[in-house]
C-alpha positions as CSV (number, residue, x, y, z in Angstrom):
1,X,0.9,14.6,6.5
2,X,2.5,13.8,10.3
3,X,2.6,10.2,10.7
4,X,3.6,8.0,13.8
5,X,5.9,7.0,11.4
6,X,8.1,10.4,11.7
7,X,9.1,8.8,15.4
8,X,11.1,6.0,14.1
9,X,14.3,7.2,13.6
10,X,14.5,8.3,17.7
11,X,12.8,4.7,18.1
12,X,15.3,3.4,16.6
13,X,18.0,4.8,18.4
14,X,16.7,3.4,21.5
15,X,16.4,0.1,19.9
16,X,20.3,0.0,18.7
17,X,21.9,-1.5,21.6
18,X,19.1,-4.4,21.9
19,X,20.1,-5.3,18.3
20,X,23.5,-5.3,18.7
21,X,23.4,-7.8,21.2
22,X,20.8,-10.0,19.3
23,X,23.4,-10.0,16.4
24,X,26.4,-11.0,18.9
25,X,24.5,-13.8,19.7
26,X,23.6,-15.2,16.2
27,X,20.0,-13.6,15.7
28,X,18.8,-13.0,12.2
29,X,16.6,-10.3,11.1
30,X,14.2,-13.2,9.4
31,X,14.3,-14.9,12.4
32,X,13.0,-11.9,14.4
33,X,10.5,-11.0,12.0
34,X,9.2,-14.6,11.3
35,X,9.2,-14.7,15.3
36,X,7.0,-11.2,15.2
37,X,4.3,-13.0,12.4
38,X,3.7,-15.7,14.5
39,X,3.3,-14.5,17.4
40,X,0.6,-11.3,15.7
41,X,-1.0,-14.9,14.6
42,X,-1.6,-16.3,18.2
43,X,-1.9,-13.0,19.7
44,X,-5.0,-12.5,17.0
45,X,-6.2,-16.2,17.9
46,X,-6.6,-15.6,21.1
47,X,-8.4,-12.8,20.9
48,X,-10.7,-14.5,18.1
49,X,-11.8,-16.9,20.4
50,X,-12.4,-15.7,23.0
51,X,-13.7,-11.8,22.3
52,X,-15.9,-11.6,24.9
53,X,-13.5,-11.8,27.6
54,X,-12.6,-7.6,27.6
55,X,-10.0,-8.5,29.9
56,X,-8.1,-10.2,27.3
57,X,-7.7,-6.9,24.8
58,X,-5.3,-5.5,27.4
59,X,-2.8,-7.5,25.5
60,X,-3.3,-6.0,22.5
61,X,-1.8,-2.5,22.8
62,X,1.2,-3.9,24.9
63,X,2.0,-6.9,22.4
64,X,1.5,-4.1,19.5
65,X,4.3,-2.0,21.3
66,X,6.1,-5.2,21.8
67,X,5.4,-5.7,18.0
68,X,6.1,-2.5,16.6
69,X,10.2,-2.5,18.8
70,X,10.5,-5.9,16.9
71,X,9.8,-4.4,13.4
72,X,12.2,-1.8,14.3
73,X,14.7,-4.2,15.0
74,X,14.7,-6.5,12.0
75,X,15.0,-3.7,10.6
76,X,18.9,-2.5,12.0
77,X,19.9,-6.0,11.7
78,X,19.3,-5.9,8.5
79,X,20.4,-2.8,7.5
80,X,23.6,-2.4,10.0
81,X,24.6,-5.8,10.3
82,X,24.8,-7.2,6.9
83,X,21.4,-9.1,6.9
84,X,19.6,-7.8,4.2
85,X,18.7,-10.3,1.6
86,X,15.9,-10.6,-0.8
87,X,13.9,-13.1,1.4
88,X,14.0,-10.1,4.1
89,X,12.1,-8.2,2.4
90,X,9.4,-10.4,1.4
91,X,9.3,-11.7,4.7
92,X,8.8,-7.9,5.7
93,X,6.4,-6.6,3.8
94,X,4.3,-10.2,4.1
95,X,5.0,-10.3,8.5
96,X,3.4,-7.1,8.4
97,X,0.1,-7.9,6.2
98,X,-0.5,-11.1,8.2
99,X,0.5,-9.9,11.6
100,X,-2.4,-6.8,10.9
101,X,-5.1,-9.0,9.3
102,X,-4.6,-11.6,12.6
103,X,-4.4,-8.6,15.2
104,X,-7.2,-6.2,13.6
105,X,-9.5,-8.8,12.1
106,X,-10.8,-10.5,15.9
107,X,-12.6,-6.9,15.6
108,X,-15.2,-7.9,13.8
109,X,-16.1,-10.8,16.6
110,X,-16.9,-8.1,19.0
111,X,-20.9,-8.0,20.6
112,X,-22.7,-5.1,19.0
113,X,-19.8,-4.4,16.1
114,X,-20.6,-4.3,12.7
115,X,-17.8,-6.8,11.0
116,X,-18.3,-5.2,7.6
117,X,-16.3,-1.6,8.8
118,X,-13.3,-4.1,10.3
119,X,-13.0,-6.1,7.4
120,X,-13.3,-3.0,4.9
121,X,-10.4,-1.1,7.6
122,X,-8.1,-4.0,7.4
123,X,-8.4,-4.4,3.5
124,X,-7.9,-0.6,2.8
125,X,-4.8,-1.0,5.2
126,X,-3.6,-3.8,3.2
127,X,-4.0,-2.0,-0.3
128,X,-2.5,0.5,1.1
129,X,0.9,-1.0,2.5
130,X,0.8,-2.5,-1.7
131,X,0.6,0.7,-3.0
132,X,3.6,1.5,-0.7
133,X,5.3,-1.7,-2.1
134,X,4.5,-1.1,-5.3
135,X,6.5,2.7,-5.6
136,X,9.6,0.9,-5.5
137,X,8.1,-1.3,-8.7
138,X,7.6,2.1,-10.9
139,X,11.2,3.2,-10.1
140,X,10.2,5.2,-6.3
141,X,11.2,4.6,-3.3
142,X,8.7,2.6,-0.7
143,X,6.7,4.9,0.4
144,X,5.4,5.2,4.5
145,X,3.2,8.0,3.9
146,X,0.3,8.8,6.2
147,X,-2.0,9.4,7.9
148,X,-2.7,6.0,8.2
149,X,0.3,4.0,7.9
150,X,1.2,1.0,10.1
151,X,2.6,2.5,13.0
152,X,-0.5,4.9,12.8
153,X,-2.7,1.8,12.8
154,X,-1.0,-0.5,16.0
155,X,-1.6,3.4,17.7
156,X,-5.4,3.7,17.0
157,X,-5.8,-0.2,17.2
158,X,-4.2,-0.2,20.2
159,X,-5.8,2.5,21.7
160,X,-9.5,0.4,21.2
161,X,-8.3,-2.3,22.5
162,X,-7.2,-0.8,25.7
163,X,-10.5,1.6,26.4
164,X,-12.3,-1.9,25.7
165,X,-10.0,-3.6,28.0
166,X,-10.4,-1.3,30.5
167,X,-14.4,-1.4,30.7
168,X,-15.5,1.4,27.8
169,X,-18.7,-0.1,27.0
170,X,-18.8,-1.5,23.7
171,X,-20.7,0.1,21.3
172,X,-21.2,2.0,18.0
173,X,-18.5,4.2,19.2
174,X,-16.2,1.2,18.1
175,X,-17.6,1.0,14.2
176,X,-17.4,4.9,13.7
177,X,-13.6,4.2,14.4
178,X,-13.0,1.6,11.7
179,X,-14.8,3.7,9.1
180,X,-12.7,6.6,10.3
181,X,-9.7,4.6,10.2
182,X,-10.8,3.3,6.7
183,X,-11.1,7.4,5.6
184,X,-7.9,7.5,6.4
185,X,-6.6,4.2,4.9
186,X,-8.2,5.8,1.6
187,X,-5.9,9.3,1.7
188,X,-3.0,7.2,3.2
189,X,-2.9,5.1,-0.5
190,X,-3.6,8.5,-2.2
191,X,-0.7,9.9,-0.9
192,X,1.4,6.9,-1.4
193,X,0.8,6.7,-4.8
194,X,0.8,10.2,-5.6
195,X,4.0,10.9,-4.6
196,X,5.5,7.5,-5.7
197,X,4.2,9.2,-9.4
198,X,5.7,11.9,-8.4
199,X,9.3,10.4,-7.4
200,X,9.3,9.1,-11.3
201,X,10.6,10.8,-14.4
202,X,7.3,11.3,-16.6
């Protein structure tokens, strides 16, 4: 299924010569995505606080952008400059669980949204980036299937956060979009694990 995920390698291009010159000047991949988790933390705290100030979610999509180029280049450091290490990817696959639960979780804090659909959207996501996880456990690769993979999520999650940002009223239009996004979280880890069974010899 097409995925957000498909635009990454073009992403990545773009992204090259900014990680080349973070890795002239000394900068790990850890230390970019360590940097990336805690910022998703204060990002999310913010917005936890204070979720009735709509203004505020403005920041979301850009800092998810912002978010998503950093991921990307962690990524080339590690892989074209040497810096993969087996802290790297734990640090990876953790940064991204934490960064999502902070930034997706404040949610739930918003006037007239049902908390129960944000917390069952962010715990499908998270079962769903393990079942990606665990493909390389059973002998796969790690599998970024969609529909709902992370890229797909910072999309759709930023896209709510700027309509609310912007003055959509809030409303029940808000919960139908976590359950859909939880639907999709569903087939996402389906797919994932399907096809990680399907990598394997039987």
């Amino acid at each position: 299924m097409a995925s957000v995920y498909d635009l990454k390698p073009r992403f990545v291009a773009l992204l090259r010569p900014i990680a080349g010159r973070l890795a002239a000047r000394g900068v790990t991949a850890n230390a970019v995505t360590l940097a990336a988790m805690l910022a998703s933390i204060g990002v999310g705290t913010v917005l936890a606080l204070w979720p009735d100030c709509l203004r505020l979610w403005l920041v979301l999509p850009v800092f998810l952008f912002l978010r998503m180029a950093g991921n990307a280049i962690d990524g080339i450091l590690a892989r074209e400059f040497a810096m993969k290490s087996r802290l790297g990817a734990i640090l990876n696959e953790v940064g991204d669980v934490v960064s999502d639960t902070a930034l997706y979780l404040p949610f739930a804090l918003l006037p007239g949204v049902n908390g129960f659909w944000v917390v069952l959207a962010v715990v499908v996501a998270i079962i769903g980036e393990m079942t990606g996880v665990l493909g390389q456990v059973i002998g796969a690769s790690r599998r970024y299937d969609g529909p709902m993979g992370k890229s797909d999520r910072a999309a759709v999650f930023g896209l709510i956060g700027f309509l609310i940002g912007i003055g959509v009223p809030l409303g029940s239009w808000i919960n139908w979009a976590m359950i859909a996004i939880a639907l999709l979280g569903a087939v996402t880890l389906l797919n994932r694990a399907r096809r990680a069974l399907a990598e394997t010899p039987k």
